[in-house]
C-alpha positions in Angstrom: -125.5 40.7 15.1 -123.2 40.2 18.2 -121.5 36.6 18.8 -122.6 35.2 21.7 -120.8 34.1 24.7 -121.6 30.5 25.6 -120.4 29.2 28.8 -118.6 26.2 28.4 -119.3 22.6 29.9 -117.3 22.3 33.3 -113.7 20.8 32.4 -113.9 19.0 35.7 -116.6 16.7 38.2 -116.4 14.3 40.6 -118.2 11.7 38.8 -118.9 10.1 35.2 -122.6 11.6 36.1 -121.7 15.2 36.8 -119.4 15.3 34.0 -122.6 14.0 31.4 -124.9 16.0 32.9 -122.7 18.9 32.7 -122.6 18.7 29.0 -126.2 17.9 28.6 -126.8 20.9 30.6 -124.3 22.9 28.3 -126.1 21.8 25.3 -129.4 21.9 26.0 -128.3 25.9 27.6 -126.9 26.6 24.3 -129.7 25.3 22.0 -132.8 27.0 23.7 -130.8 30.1 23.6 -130.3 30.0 19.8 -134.1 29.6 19.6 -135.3 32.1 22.6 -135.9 35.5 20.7 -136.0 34.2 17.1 -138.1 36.9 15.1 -141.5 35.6 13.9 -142.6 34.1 11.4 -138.8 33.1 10.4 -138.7 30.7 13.0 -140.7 28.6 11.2 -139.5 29.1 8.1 -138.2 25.6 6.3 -134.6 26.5 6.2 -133.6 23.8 3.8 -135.4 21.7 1.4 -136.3 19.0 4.2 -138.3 21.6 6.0 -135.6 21.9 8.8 -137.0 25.2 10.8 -135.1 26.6 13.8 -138.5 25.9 16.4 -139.5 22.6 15.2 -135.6 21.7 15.8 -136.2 22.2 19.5 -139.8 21.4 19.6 -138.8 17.8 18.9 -136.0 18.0 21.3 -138.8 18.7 23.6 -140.1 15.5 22.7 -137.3 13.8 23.1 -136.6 14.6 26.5 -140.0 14.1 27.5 -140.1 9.8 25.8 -136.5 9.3 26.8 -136.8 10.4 30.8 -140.1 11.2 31.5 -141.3 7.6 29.9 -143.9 9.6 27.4 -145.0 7.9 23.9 -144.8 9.4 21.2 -146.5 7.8 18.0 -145.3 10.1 15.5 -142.2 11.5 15.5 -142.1 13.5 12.2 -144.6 15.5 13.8 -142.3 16.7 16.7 -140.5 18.9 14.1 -143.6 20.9 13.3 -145.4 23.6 15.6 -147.9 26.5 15.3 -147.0 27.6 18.5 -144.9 30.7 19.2 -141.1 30.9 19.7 -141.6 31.7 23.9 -144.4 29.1 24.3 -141.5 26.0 22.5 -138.8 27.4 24.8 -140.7 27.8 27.8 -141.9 24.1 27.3 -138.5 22.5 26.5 -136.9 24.7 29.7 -140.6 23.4 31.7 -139.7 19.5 30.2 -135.4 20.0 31.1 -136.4 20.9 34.8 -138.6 17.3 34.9 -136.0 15.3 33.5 -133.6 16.9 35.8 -135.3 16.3 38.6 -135.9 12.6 37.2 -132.1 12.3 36.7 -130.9 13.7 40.8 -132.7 10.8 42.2 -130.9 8.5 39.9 -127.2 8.3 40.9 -126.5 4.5 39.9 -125.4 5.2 35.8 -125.9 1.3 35.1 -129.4 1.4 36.4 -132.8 1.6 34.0 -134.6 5.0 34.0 -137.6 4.8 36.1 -140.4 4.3 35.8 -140.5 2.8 32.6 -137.3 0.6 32.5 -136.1 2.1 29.3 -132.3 2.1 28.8 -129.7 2.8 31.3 -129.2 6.1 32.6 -125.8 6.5 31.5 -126.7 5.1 27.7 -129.8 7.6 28.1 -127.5 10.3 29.2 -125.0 9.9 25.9 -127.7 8.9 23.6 -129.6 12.7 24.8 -126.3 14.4 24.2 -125.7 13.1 20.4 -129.0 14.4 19.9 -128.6 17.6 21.6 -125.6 18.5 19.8 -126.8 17.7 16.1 -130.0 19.5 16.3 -127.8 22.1 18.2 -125.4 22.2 15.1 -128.5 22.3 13.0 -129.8 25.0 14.8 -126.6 27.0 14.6 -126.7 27.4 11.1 -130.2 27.9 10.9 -130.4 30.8 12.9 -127.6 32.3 11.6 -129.7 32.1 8.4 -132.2 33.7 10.0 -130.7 37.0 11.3 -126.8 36.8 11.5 -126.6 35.8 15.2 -124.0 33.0 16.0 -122.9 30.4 19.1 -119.2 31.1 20.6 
């Protein structure tokens, strides 16, 4: 299988916003890419011995996203790592949830301030705290689609 091109975060921005966002933005471009078009049933499979499979990884990024901006509970989170539903239905969700919190997020300029309308954590802590957890399950994801079918990030 071909390497993949990813585009990389921008090197530059005008603000300490623009330049998290960008690399949120990178990351979470990057990870639903490594999912979109994962051959069935595989994409489920438990790629390691914790039960690790490539869907659940983003299904619980999904999740994520939606508690962390959106202000959404979530009681269980072992469950966010385990789907029935198909590989386009989990990626069209996390893109649907991305484009909320992104919307969320460019009404928000002041990084001190607490993410509406919940009063969670600060935007910028949010902001950092969604990119570590991007990037591992990104990392995770890496390897287990490569697994899977051969196909790699840059």
């Amino acid at each position: 299988m071909p390497r993949r091109r990813d585009t990389p975060p921008p090197r530059t921005g005008s603000s300490e916003s623009e330049v998290l966002r960008g690399f949120l933005d990178y990351l979470r471009t990057s990870i639903a890419a490594k999912v979109d078009g994962a051959p069935e049933p595989e994409a489920h499979a438990a790629a390691v011995p914790s039960g690790t499979n490539l869907i659940g990884l983003l299904h619980h990024l999904t999740f994520v996203e939606q508690s962390l901006f959106l202000g959404e509970t979530v009681t269980n989170w072992q469950s966010t790592f385990r789907t029935t539903d198909n590989v386009a239905e989990v990626v069209a969700r996390y893109r649907k949830t991305v484009k909320r919190a992104n919307k969320l997020l460019d009404n928000c300029p002041d990084l001190s301030a607490p993410i509406p309308p919940h009063n969670g954590p600060t935007i910028r802590w949010a902001l950092t705290h969604m990119i570590e957890e991007t990037a591992r399950h990104a990392g995770h994801a890496d390897i287990v689609r490569e697994q899977i079918d051969h196909s790699t990030g840059r």
